[in-house]
C-alpha positions as CSV (number, residue, x, y, z in Angstrom):
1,X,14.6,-2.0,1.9
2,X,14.1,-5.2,3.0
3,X,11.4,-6.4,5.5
4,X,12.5,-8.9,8.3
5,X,11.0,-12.2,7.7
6,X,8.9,-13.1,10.5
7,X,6.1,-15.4,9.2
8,X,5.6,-18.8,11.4
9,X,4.3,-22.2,10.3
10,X,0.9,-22.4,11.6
11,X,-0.3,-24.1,14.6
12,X,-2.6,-24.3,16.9
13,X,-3.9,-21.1,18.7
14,X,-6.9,-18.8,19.8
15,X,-7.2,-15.0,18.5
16,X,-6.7,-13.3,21.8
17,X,-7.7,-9.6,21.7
18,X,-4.8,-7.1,22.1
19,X,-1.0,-7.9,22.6
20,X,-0.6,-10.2,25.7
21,X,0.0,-13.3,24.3
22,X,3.3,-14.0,22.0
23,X,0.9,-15.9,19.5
24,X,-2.1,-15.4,17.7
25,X,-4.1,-17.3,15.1
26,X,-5.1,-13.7,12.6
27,X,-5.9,-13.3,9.2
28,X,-4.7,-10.1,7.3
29,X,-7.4,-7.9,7.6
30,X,-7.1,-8.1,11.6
31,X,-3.2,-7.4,11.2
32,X,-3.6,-4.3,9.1
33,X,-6.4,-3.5,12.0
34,X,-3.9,-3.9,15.0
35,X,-1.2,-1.8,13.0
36,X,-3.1,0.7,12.2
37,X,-4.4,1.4,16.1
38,X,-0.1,0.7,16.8
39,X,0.3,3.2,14.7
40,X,-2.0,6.0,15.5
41,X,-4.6,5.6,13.6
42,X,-7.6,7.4,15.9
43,X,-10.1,7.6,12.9
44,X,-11.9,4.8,10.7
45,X,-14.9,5.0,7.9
46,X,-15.6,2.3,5.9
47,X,-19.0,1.0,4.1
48,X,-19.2,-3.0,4.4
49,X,-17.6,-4.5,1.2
50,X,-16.5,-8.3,0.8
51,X,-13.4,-9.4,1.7
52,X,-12.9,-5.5,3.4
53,X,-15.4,-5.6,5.9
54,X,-13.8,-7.4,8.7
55,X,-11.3,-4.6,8.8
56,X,-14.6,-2.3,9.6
57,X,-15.5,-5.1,12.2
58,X,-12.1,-4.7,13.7
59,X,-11.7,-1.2,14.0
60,X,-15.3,-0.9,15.5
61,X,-13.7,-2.7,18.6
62,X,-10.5,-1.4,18.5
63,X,-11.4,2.6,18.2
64,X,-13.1,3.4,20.9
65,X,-11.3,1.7,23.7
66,X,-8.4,4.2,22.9
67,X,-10.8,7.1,22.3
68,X,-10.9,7.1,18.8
69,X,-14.2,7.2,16.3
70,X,-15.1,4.6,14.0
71,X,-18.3,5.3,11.2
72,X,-20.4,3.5,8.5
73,X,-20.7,5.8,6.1
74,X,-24.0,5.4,4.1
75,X,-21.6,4.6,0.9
76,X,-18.2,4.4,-0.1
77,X,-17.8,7.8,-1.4
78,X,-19.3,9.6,2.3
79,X,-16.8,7.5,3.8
80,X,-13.3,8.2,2.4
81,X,-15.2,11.9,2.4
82,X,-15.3,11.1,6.6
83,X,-11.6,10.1,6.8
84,X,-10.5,13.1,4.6
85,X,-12.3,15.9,7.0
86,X,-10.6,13.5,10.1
87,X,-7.4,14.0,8.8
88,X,-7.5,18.1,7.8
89,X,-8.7,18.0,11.4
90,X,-5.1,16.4,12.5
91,X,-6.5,12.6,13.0
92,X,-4.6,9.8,11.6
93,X,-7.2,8.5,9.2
94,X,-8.1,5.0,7.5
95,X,-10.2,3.5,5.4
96,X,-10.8,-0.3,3.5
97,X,-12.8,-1.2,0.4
98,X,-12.3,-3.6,-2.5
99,X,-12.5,-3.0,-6.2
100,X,-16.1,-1.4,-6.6
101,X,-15.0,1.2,-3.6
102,X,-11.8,2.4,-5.1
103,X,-13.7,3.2,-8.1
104,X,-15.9,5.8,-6.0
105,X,-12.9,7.0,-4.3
106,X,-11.5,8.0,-7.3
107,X,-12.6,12.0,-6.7
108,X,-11.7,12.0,-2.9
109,X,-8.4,10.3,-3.8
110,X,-7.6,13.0,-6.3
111,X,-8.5,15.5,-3.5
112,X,-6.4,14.3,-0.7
113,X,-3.2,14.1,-3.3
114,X,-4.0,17.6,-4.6
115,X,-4.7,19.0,-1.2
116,X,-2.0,16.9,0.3
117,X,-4.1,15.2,3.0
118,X,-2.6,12.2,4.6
119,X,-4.6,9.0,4.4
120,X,-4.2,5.3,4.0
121,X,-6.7,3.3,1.9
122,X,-6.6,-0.7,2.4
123,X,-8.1,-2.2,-1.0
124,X,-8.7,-6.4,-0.3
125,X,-8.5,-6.9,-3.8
126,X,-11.2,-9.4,-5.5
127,X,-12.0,-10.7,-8.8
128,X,-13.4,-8.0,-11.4
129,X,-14.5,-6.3,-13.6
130,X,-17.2,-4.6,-12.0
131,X,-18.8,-6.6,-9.1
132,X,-17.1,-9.8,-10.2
133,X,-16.6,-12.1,-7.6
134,X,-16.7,-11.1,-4.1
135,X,-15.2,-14.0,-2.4
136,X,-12.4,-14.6,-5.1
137,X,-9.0,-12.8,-4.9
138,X,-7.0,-11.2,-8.0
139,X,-4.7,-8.6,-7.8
140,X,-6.4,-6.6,-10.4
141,X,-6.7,-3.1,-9.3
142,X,-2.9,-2.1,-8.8
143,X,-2.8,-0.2,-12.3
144,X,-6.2,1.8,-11.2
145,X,-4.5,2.8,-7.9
146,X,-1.5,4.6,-9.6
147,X,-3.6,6.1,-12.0
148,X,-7.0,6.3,-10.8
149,X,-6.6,10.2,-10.0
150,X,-7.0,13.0,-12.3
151,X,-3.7,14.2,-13.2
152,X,-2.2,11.1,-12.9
153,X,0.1,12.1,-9.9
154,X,2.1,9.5,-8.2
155,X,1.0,8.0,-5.6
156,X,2.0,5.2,-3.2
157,X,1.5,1.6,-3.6
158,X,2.4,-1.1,-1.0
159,X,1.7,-4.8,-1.5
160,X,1.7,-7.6,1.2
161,X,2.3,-10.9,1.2
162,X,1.1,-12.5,4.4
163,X,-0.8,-11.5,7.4
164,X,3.1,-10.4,8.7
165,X,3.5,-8.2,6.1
166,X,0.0,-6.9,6.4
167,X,1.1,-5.3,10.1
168,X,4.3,-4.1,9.1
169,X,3.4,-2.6,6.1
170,X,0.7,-1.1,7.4
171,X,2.8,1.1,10.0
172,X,5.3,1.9,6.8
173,X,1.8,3.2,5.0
174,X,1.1,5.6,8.3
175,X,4.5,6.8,8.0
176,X,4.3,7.6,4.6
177,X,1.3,9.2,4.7
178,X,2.5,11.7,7.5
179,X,5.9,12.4,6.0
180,X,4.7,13.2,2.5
181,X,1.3,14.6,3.3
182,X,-0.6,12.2,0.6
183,X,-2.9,8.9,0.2
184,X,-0.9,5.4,0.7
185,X,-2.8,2.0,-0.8
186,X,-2.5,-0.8,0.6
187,X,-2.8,-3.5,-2.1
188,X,-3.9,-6.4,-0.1
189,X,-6.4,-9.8,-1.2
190,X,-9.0,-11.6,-0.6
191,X,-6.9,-14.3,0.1
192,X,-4.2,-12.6,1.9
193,X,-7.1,-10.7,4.1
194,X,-9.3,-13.2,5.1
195,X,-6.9,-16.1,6.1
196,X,-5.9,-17.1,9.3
197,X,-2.1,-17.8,10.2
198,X,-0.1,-18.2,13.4
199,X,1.5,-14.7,13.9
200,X,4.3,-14.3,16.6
201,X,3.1,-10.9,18.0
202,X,6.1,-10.8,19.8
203,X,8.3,-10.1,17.1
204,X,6.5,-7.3,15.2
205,X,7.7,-4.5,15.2
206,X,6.5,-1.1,13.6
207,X,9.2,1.2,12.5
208,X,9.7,4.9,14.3
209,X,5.9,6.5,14.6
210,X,5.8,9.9,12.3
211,X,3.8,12.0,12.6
212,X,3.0,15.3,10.1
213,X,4.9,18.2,11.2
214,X,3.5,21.2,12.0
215,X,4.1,24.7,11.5
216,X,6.3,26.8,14.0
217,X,4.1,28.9,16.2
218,X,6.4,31.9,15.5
219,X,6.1,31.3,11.5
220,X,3.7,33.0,9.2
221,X,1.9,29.7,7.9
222,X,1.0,29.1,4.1
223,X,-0.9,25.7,3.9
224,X,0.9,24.9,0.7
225,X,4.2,26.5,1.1
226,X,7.1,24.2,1.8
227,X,10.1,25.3,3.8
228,X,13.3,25.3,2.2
229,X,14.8,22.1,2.5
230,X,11.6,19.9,2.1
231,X,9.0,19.4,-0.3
232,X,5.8,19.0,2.1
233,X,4.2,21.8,3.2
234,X,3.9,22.6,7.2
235,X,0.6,21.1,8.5
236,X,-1.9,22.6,10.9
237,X,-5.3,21.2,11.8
238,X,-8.3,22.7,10.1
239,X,-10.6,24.1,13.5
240,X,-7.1,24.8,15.8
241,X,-6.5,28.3,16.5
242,X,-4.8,29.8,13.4
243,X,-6.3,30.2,9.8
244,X,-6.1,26.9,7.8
245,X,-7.5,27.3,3.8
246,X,-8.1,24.3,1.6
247,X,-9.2,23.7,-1.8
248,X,-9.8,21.3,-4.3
249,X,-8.9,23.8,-7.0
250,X,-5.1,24.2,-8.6
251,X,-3.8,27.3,-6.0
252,X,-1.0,28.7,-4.7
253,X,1.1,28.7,-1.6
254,X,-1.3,30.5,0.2
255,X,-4.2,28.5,-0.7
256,X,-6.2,31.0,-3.1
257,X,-7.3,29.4,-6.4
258,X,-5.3,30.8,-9.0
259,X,-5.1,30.4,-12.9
260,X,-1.2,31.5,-12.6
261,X,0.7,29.0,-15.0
262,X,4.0,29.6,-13.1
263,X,2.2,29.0,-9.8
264,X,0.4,25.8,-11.1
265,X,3.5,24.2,-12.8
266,X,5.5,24.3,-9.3
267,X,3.1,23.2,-7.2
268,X,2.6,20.2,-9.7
269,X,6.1,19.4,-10.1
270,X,6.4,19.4,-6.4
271,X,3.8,17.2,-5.9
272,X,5.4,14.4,-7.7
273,X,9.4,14.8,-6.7
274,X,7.7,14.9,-2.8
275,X,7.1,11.3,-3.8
276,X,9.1,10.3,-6.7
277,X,13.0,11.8,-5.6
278,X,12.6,9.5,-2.1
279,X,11.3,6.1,-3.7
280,X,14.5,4.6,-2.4
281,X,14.1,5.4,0.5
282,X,10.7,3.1,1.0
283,X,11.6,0.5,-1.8
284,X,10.2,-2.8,0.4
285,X,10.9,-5.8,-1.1
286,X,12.2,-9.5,-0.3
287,X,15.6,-11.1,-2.5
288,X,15.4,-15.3,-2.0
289,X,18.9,-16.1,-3.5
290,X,21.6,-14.4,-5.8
291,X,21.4,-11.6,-7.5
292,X,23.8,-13.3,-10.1
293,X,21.3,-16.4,-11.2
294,X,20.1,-18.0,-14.6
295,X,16.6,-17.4,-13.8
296,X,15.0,-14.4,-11.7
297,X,11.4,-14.6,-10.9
298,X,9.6,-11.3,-10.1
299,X,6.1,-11.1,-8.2
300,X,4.2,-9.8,-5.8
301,X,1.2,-10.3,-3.6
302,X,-0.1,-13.5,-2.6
303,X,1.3,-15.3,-5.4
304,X,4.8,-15.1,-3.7
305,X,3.6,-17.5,-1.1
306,X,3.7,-20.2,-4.2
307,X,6.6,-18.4,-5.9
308,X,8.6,-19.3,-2.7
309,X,7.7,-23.1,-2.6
310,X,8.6,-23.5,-6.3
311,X,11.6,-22.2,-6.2
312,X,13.1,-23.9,-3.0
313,X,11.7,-26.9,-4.5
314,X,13.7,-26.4,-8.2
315,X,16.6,-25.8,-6.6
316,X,16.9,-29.1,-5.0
317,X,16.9,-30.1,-8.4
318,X,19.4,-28.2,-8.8
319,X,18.0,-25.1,-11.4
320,X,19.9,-21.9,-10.3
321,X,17.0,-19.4,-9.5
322,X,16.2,-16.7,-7.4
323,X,12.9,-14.8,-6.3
324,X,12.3,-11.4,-6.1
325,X,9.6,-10.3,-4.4
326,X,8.4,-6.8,-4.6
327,X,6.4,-4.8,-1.7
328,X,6.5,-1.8,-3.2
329,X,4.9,-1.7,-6.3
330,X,4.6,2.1,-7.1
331,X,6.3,4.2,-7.5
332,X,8.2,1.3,-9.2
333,X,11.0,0.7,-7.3
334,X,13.5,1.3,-10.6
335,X,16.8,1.1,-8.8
336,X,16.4,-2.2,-7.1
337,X,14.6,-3.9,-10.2
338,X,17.5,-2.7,-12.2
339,X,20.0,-4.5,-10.0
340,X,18.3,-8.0,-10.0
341,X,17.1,-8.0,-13.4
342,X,21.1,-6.9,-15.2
343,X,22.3,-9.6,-12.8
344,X,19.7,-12.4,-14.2
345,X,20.0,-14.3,-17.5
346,X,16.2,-15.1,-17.5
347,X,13.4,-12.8,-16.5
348,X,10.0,-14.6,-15.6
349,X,7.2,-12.4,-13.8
350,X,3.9,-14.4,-12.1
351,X,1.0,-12.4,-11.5
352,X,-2.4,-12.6,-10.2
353,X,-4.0,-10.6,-13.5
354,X,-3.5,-10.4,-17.2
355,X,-0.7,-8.2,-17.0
356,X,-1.0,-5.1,-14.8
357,X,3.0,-4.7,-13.7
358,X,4.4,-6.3,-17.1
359,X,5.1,-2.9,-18.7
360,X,7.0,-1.6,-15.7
361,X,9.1,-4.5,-16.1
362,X,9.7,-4.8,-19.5
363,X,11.0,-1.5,-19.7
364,X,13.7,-1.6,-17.3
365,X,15.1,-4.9,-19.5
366,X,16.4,-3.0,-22.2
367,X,14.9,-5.0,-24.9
368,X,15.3,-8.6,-23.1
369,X,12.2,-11.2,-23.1
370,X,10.2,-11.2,-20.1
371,X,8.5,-14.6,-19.7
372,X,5.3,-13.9,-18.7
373,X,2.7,-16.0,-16.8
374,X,-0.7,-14.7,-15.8
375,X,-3.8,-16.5,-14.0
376,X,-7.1,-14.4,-13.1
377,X,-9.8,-17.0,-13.0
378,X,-10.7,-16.9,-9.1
379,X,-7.9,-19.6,-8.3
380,X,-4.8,-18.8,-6.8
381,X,-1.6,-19.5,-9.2
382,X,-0.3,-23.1,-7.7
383,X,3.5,-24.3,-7.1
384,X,2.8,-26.8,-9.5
385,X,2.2,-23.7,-12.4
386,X,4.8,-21.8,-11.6
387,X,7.1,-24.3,-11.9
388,X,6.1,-25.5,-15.2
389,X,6.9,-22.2,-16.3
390,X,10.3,-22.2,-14.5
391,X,11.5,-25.6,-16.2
392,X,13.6,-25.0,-18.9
């Protein structure tokens, strides 16, 4: 699915708080803030992280105005904990970090897919390992947010590319949370998050609001029990007026732990086709060019921004490439990678780590070379680099 482009040159302008003028001067973080109030979000925890925090900042001033709560949790982990009880309780939830954060997550994350609890978790990249460097963007987290949960469920993945793509994005990651009752990353940056660009507000747009759907009020409700035709479970809020029962534990429809293999084996499978059978559906991504070229690049994040300039400018030397920019990085969006890369002679991929979404392509090439070009230093991968690797 592609995402209108809406990005702007920048000029001048003054961040105006809420909608009522046609142009602001925002970085990424405050986009993905606006969206998420847009959207419904009612609920924010967050502990202060570099570059994450000014989402925090955001949300503190945003919240309340439209009745909703906004916490400091005393550490990462109490926080997402905050945002998960918000969202059994029926509040759309949200919460940001960067690296270090995700890494305490890790436990609530795996609760909130196994209890199917609908949350979206912003991580503003920077560079790692460990505390690395706070004020330097990398995109090297994206293989520990698909896998980072124990059982290695799918989950979803959504990367932007500019303070545009932050909002929209960020309304697609609400959706999808509702819809399929799960946790939604988005994979944002340092550098995407904490710089300023002039944003038409005007023309952003969030898609259709969804919301979780709840159970009938003349239907016997079993908190894990889909109804036929669907794959996610009716919802109703934990504290409402009819018996809700959670647990971290493998269960069963009705929400009792149980050690039955045939019981277990369902409910897992269900869990990933909820997410994995619909991927079309929510494959974002942006195609610069033909599908039929001699070179495809392949990227995503903030290095696109530099991906873009390379290409327009080898063309006008006449090279025949074309730029394919992917938004949703998992699940991996098979059928529209397939497309561009049968249609391509040459396969190059850019990314901002040593290698994180290399595998995923290399296995939909059937065998083909993948030209592979990797920076994680703290500097952002130039125009000039990229197009060294695109000569011939």
């Amino acid at each position: 699915m592609k995402l209108p482009d809406l990005s702007t040159t920048i000029t001048d302008g003054n961040l105006i708080p809420g909608n009522i003028m046609a142009r602001c001067f925002i970085d990424g973080n405050e986009a993905i803030s606006r969206a998420a109030v847009d959207a419904g979000c009612r609920f924010f925890a967050g502990y202060p992280i570099t570059p994450a925090t000014t989402i925090f900042h955001q949300m503190v001033k945003m919240l309340p105005p439209v009745g909703g709560i906004c916490l400091q949790g005393e550490d990462e982990i109490a926080s997402i904990g905050f945002c998960i009880g918000a969202s059994m309780a029926g509040m759309k939830a949200m919460t940001a970090t960067s690296g270090p954060g995700i890494s305490l997550y890790s436990e609530q994350i795996s609760f909130a897919i196994g209890g199917e609890i609908p949350l979206v978790i912003v991580d503003v990249q920077r560079l790692g390992p460990s505390t690395g460097s706070a004020t330097k963007g990398a995109d090297g987290d994206i293989q520990f947010l698909r896998w980072g949960n124990s059982g290695g469920l799918p989950v979803i993945v959504l990367a932007p590319v500019d303070a545009v793509d932050c909002y929209q994005l960020t309304g697609h990651a609400f959706n999808l949370a509702e819809r399929f009752r799960c946790p939604v990353f988005i994979a944002s940056n340092k550098e995407i998050g904490m710089t300023r660009e002039s944003v038409e507000l005007a023309k952003l747009q969030l898609p259709p609001i969804i919301d979780r759907t709840t159970c009938p009020v003349d239907q016997p409700f079993l908190p894990f029990q889909a109804p036929a035709g669907s794959d996610v479970p009716y919802f109703l809020p934990i504290g409402g007026q009819r018996l809700v029962r959670q647990t971290s534990s493998t269960h069963g429809a009705d929400g009792y732990i149980t050690g039955d293999t045939e019981q277990i084996g369902a409910t897992i499978r269900r869990l990933a086709q909820k997410i994995d059978k619909y991927i079309d559906e929510f494959s974002f991504y942006e195609m610069d060019g033909e599908p039929h070229c001699a070179t495809l690049v392949i990227t995503y994040g903030v290095t696109a921004r530099a991906a873009r300039q390379a290409v327009a400018a080898l063309r006008l030397s006449g090279h025949d490439i074309s730029l394919l920019i992917v938004k949703t990085l998992f699940p991996v969006p098979v059928k529209i990678l397939q497309e561009t890369i049968r249609a391509a002679d040459r396969i190059v991929l850019i990314e901002m780590n040593l290698g994180l979404y290399k595998t995923e392509i290399e296995r939909l090439c059937s065998g083909r070379e993948v030209i592979h070009h990797t920076r994680m230093d703290g500097e952002l991968i130039s125009p000039e680099e990229i197009s060294a690797v695109l000569r011939p």
